[in-house]
N, C-alpha and C positions, 0 to 999 in steps of 0.2 A: 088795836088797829093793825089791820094784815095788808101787805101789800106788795106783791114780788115775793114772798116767803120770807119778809120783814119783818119783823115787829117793832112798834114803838110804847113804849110805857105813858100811859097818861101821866104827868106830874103834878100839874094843877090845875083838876075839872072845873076850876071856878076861874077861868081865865079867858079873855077877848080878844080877839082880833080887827083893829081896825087899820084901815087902807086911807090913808089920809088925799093920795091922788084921786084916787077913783070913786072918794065918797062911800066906802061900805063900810059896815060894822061886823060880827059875826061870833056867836056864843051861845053857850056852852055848844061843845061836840054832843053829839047825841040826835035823840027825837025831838027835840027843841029849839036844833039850830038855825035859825034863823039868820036871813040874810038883810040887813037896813039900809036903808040908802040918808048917808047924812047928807047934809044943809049946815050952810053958814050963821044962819040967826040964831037969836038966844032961845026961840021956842024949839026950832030945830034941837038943840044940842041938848035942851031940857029932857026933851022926848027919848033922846037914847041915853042920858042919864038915867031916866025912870026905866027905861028897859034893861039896862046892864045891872041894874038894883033889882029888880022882878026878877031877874036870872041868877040872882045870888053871886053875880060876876063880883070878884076882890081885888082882880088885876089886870090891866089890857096891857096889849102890845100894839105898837104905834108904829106903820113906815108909812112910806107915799111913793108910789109906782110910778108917778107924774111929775109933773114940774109944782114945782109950790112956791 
């Protein structure tokens, strides 16, 4: 990943990004990334379970940009 004449080392492609304020999920980097929008119910949160398992995700990362 290039940026301003940056570079960052990928460390762990098998990793996620969720946004607890604003409802998104977001993983792996790549062609694949995709952007979710969570929900509070248990189908809801089934749903991006089975999506972060389909993406081989093994770790996410949890903040909230909002009031919680």
């Amino acid at each position: 990943m290039e940026k301003n004449g940056m570079s960052l080392q990928i460390i762990n492609p098998n990793a996620a990004g969720i946004d607890v304020g604003s409802g998104i999920a977001c993983g792996p980097r790549g062609p694949d990334c995709r952007k979710r929008t969570l929900c509070v119910y248990t189908k809801d949160l089934q749903q991006i379970i089975d999506y972060l398992r389909a993406h081989k995700i093994t770790s996410a990362t949890i903040e909230s940009s909002g009031s919680y």
